[in-house]
C-alpha positions as CSV (number, residue, x, y, z in Angstrom):
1,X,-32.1,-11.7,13.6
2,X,-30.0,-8.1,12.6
3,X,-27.5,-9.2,15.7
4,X,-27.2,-13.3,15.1
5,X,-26.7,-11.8,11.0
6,X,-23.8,-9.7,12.0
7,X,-21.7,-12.3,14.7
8,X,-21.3,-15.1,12.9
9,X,-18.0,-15.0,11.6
10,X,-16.0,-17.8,10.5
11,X,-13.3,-19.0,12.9
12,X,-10.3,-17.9,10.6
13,X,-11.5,-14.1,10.5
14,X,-9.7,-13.7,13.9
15,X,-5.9,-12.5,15.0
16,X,-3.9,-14.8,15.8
17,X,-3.5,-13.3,19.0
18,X,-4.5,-16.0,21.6
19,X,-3.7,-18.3,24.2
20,X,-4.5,-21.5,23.9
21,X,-8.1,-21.7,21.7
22,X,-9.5,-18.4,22.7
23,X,-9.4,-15.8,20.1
24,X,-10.7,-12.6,20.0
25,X,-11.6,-10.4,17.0
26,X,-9.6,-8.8,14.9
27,X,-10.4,-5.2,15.8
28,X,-9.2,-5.3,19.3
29,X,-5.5,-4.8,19.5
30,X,-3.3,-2.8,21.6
31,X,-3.3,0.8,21.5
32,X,-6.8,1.3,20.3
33,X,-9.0,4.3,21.4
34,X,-12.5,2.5,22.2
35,X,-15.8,5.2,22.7
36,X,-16.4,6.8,26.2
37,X,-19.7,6.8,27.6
38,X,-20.4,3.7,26.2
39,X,-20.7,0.2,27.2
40,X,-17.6,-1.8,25.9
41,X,-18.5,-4.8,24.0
42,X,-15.3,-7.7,22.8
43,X,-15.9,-10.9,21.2
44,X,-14.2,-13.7,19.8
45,X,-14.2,-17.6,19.4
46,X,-13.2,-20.5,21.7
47,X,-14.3,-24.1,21.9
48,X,-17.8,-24.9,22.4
49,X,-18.6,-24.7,26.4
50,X,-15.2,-23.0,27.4
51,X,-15.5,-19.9,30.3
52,X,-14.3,-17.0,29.0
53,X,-12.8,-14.5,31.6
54,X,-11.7,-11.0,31.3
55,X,-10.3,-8.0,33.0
56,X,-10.5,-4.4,31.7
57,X,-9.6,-1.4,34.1
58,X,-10.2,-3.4,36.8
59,X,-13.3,-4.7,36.1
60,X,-14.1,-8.8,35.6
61,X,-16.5,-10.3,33.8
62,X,-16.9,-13.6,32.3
63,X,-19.0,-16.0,29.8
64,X,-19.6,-19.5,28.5
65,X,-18.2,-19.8,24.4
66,X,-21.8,-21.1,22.6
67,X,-22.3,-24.0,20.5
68,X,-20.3,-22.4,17.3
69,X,-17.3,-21.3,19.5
70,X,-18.4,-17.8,19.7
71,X,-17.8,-15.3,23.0
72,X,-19.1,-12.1,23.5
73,X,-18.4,-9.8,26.8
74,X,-20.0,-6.5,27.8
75,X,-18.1,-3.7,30.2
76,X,-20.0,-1.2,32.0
77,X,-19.1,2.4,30.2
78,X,-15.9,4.3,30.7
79,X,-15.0,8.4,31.0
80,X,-12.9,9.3,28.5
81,X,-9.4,9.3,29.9
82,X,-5.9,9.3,29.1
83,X,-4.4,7.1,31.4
84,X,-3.9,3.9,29.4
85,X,-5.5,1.1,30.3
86,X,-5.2,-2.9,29.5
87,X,-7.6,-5.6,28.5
88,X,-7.0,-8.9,29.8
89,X,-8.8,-12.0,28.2
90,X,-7.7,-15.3,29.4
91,X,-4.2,-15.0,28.7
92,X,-4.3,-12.7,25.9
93,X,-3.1,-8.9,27.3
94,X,-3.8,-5.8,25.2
95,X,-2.0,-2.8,26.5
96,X,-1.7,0.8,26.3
97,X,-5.7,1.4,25.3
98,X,-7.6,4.9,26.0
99,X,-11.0,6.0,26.4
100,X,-12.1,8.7,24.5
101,X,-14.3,10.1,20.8
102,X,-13.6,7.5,17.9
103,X,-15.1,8.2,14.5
104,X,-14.9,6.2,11.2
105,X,-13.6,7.8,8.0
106,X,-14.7,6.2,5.0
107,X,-15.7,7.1,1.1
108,X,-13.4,6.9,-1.9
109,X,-9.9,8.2,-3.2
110,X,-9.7,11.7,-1.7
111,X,-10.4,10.2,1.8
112,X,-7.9,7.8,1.2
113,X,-5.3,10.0,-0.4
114,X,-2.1,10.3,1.7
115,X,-0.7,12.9,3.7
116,X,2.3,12.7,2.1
117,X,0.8,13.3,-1.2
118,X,-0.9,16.3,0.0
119,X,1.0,18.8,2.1
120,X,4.3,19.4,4.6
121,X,2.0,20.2,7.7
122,X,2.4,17.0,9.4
123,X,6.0,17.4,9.2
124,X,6.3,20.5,11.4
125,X,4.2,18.8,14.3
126,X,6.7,17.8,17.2
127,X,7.4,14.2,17.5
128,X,5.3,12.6,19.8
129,X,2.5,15.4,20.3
130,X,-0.3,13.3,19.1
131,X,0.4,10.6,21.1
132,X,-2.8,10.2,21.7
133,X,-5.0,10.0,18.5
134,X,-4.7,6.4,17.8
135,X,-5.1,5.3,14.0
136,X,-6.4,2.4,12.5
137,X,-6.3,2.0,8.4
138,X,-7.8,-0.4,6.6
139,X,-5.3,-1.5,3.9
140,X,-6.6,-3.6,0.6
141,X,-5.3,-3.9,-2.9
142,X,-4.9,-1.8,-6.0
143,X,-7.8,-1.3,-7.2
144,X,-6.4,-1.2,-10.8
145,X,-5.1,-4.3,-12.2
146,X,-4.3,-4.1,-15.8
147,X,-2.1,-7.3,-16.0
148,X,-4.4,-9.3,-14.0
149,X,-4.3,-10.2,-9.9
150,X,-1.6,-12.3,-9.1
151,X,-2.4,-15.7,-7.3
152,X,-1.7,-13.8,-4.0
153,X,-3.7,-10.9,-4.9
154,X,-6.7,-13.3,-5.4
155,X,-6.2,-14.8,-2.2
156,X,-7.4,-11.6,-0.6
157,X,-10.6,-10.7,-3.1
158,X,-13.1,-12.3,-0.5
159,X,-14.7,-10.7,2.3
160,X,-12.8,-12.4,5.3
161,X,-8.8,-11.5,3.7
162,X,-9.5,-8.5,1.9
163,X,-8.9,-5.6,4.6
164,X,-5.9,-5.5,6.8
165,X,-5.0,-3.5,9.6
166,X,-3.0,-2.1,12.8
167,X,-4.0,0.2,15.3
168,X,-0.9,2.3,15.9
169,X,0.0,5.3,18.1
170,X,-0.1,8.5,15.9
171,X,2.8,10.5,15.3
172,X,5.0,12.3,12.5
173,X,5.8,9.5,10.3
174,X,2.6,7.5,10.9
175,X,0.1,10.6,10.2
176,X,2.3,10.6,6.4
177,X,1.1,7.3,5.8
178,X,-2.3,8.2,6.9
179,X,-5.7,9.8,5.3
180,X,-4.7,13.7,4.6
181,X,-8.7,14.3,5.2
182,X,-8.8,12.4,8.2
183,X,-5.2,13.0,9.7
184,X,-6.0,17.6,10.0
185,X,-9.6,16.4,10.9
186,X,-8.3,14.6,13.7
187,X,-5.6,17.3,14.6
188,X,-7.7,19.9,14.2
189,X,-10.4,17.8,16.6
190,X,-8.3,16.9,19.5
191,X,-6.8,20.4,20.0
192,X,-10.1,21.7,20.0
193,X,-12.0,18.9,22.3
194,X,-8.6,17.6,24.0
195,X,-9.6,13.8,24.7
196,X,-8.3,10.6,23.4
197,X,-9.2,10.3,19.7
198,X,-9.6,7.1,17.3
199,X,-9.4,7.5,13.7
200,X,-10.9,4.4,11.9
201,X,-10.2,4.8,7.7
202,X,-12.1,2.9,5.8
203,X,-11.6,4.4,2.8
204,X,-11.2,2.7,-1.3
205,X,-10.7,5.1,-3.9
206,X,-12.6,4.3,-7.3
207,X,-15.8,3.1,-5.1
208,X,-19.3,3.8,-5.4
209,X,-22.2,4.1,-3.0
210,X,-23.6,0.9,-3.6
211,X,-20.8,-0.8,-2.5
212,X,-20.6,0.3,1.3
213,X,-24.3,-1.0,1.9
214,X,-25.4,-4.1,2.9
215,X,-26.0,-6.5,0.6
216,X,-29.2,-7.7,2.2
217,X,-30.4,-4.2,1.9
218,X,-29.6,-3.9,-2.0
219,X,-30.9,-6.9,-2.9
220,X,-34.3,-5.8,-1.0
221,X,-34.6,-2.6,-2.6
222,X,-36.0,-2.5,-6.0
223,X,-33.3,0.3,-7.2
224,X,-30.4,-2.1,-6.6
225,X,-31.6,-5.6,-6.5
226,X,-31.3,-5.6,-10.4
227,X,-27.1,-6.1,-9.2
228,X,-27.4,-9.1,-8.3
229,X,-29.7,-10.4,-10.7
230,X,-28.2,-10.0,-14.4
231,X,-24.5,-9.9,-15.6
232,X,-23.0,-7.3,-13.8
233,X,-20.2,-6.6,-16.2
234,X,-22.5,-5.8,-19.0
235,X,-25.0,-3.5,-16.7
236,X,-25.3,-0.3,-17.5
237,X,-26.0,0.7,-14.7
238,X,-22.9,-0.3,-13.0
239,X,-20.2,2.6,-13.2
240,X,-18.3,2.0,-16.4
241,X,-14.8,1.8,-14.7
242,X,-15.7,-0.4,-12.5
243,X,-16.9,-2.6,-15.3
244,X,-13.4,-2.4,-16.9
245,X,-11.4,-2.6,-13.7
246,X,-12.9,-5.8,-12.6
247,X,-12.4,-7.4,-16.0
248,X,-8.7,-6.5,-16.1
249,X,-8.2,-7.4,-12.5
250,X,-10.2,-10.9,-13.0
251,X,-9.0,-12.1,-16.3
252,X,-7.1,-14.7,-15.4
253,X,-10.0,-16.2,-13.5
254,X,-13.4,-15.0,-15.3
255,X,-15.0,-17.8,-16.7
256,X,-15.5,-18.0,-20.7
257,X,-19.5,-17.8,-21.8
258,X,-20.9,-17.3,-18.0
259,X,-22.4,-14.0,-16.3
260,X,-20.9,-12.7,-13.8
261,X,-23.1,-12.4,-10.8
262,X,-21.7,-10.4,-7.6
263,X,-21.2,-13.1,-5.1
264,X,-21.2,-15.9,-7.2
265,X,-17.4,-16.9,-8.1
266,X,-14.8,-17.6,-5.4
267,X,-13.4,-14.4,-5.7
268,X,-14.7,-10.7,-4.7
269,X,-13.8,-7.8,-6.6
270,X,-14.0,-4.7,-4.6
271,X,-16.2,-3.0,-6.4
272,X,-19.0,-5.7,-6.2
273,X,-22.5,-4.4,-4.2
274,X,-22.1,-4.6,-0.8
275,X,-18.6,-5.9,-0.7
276,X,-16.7,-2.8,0.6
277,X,-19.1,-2.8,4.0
278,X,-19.5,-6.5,4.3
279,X,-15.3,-7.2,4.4
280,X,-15.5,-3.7,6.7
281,X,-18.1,-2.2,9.1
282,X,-20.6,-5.4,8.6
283,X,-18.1,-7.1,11.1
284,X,-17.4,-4.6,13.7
285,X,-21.2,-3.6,14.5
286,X,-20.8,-3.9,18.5
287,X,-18.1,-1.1,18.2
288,X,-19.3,1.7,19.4
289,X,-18.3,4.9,17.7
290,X,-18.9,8.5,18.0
291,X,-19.7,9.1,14.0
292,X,-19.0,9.0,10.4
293,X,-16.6,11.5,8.4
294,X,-17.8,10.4,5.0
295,X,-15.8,11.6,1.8
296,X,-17.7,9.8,-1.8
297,X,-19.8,10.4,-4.3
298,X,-17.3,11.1,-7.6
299,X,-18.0,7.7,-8.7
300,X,-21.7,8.5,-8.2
301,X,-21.8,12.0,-10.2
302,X,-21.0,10.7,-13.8
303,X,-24.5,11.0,-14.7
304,X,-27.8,12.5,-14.2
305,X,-29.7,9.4,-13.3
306,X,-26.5,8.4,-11.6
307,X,-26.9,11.3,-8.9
308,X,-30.5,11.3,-9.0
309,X,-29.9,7.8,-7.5
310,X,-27.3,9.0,-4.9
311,X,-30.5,10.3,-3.4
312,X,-32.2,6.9,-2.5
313,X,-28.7,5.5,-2.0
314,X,-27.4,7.5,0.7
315,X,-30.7,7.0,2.9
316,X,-29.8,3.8,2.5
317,X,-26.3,3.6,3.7
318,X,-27.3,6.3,6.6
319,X,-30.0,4.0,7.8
320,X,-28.1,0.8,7.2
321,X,-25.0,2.0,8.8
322,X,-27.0,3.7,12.2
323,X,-28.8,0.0,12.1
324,X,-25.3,-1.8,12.0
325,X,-23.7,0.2,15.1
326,X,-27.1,0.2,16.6
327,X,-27.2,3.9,17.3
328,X,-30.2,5.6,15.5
329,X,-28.9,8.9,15.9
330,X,-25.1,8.0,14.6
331,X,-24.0,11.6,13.4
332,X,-22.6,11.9,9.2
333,X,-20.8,14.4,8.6
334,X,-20.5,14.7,4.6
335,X,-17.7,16.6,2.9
336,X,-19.2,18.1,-0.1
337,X,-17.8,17.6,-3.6
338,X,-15.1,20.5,-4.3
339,X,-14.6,22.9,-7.4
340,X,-13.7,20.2,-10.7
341,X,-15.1,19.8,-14.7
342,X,-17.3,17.5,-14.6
343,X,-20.7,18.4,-15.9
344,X,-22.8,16.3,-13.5
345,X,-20.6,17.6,-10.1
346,X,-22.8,21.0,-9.6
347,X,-26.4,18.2,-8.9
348,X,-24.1,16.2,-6.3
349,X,-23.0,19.4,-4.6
350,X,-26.6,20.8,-4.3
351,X,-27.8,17.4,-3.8
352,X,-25.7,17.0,-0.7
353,X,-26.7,20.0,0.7
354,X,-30.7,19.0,0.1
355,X,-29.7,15.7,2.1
356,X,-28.2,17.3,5.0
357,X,-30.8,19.1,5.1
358,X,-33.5,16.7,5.0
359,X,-31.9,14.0,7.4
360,X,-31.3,14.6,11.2
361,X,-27.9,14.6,11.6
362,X,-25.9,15.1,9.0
363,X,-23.9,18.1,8.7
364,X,-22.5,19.4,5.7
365,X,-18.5,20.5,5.0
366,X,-18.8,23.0,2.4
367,X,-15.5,22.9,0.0
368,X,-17.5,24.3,-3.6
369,X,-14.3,27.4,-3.0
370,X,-11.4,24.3,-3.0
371,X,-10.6,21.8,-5.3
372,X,-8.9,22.2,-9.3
373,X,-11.0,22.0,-12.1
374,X,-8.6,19.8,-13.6
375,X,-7.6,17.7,-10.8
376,X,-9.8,15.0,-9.3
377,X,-7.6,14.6,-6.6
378,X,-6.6,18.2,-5.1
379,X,-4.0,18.6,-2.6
380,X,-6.2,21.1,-0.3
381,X,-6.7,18.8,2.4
382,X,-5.9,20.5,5.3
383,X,-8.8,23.1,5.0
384,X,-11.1,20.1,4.0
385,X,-10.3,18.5,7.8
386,X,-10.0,21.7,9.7
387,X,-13.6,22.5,8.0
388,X,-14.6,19.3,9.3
389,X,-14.1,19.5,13.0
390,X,-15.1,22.8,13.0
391,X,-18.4,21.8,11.9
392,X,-18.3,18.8,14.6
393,X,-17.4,21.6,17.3
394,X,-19.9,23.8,16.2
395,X,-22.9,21.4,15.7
396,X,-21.8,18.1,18.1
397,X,-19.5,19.5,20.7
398,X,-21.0,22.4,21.8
């Protein structure tokens, strides 16, 4: 059921990259980095009955489109290599692709904060030396709305417009624009294992937990399934900003005198259970990928009960997630929360080293020596990424 859950999508969630009425998935695009050593699975849509043929390094193989339009192709597994590589499917023609490690980076603001924001480092590099790291970024809206979401806005709080994204070839400019965490990780990384590397960021700053799990997960669990069944803007124990933030962002559209149950309206605030991972991860669980940088838990540490929880929650994302990309053993690694004043941040620190810890594979990035007591959002990056691969090298690449 977990597989039929995850590839029904509906027809307009695709690129309009095609030729004719085949389509394939958003995710696969040129220049994209896809996991060595695995098999290679791409899918898409097509009429009902139509044979679906496709080439990748010269290998063809070729399906029937089911009775909803959908297609889905398996290659036999690649070495990781930098000679670039196209896929061919029916007409459609993706180019320059290489085989190598691809990890996700995902969690809240200081995974997403910018390069640019951070440090010069990535200035220095030469133009054109990191040709191959590949980046992908998920791109949303502003989580903080004051004056309301304008009509456009709206038009992308559900779960099939809400993310957007390119793969693009790294370099100079590209890494500004880029996750600071994830851009000196991935440096740092290919210097050290020198393969092709793919950087998916995933990141939305402001969120919680909750919101990258699956929804059919919270609503099982009797921790979280309270979310979906009482007004969430008056739930205490819904982060308070996120309370605020959605009522700013949706006040043009809330309805007067009704409760406001996640799911329920035509529009998705990004905050919502579930919603980050369902417009994310939910619909790319055929991807292979080497593992999970994972930067959160701020929003998470504004309370004892509130990090007491993290406990529960985080086995539930690590289980969800390894479920999702079918790989049991999917390595985390977890960037600890750094130096700040916040009363409740000391229990998250020690909690995240009891998790990592407690579940196989997870590794820990210590940073309780970085960070600014008075600064959420520090600008020492670079040692936060560097300390990341270092970790991978030490405990995954051996």
């Amino acid at each position: 059921m977990r597989g039929i859950y995850l590839f029904i999508f509906p027809l307009f969630v695709f690129l309009d990259i095609h030729a004719g009425d085949i389509l394939l998935a958003p995710y696969f695009q040129s220049n994209m980095v896809l996991q060595h050593g695995e098999p290679v699975t791409v899918w898409g849509t097509a009429p009902a009955g139509e044979e679906i043929q496709a080439v990748f390094d010269g290998e063809t193989v070729s399906c029937l489109a089911g009775e909803r339009g959908e297609w889905e192709l398996t290659f036999t597994a690649r070495k990781a290599s930098f000679e670039p590589k196209e896929l061919q499917v029916g007409d459609i023609v993706l180019r320059n692709i290489l085989i190598g490690e691809v990890w996700i980076c995902s969690g809240q603001s200081n995974m997403a904060m910018k390069t640019s924001a951070c440090d010069s480092e990535t200035r220095k590099i030469e133009e054109g030396a990191y040709a191959n790291i590949r980046l992908l970024n998920y791109s949303g809206i502003s989580i903080v709305a004051n004056d309301g979401y304008t009509q456009e806005e709206l038009s992308r709080c559900t779960v099939d417009n809400y993310f957007r994204y390119t793969w693009e070839v790294a370099s100079r400019e590209r890494f500004q624009a880029f996750s600071a965490v994830a851009t000196h990780f991935g440096i740092q990384l290919y210097q050290k294992i020198n393969v092709p590397l793919g950087l998916v960021c995933c990141a939305v700053g402001g969120s919680a937990i909750n919101n990258w799990i699956p929804e059919r997960v919270l609503k099982r669990h009797p921790l979280t399934r309270s979310l979906y069944e009482s007004d969430w803007l008056s739930n205490e124990d819904v982060y308070v900003n996120h309370r605020e933030r959605c009522r700013n962002a949706f006040k043009k559209v809330l309805p007067e005198g009704k409760v406001f149950i996640p799911g329920k309206l035509p529009y998705r605030f990004i905050t919502e259970p579930g919603f980050a991972y369902e417009a994310s991860f939910a619909r790319i669980g055929k991807v292979r990928f080497r593992g999970v940088l994972w930067y959160q838990g701020e929003s998470d540490a504004y309370s004892r009960k509130s990090v007491m929880n993290y406990e529960i929650l985080f086995k539930m994302l690590v289980d969800s997630w390894r479920l999702n990309f079918e790989d049991p053993d999917l390595p985390f690694v977890t960037i600890q929360l750094p130096r700040f004043n916040s009363p409740h941040w000391p229990e998250m620190r020690a909690l995240q080293e009891k998790l990592c810890r407690q579940i196989p594979g997870i590794f820990l990035v210590g940073t309780k020596d970085l960070g600014d007591e008075h600064e959420i959002h520090y600008k020492a990056k670079k040692a936060v990424g560097e300390r990341a691969a270092s970790v991978l090298v030490d405990n995954l690449y051996k």
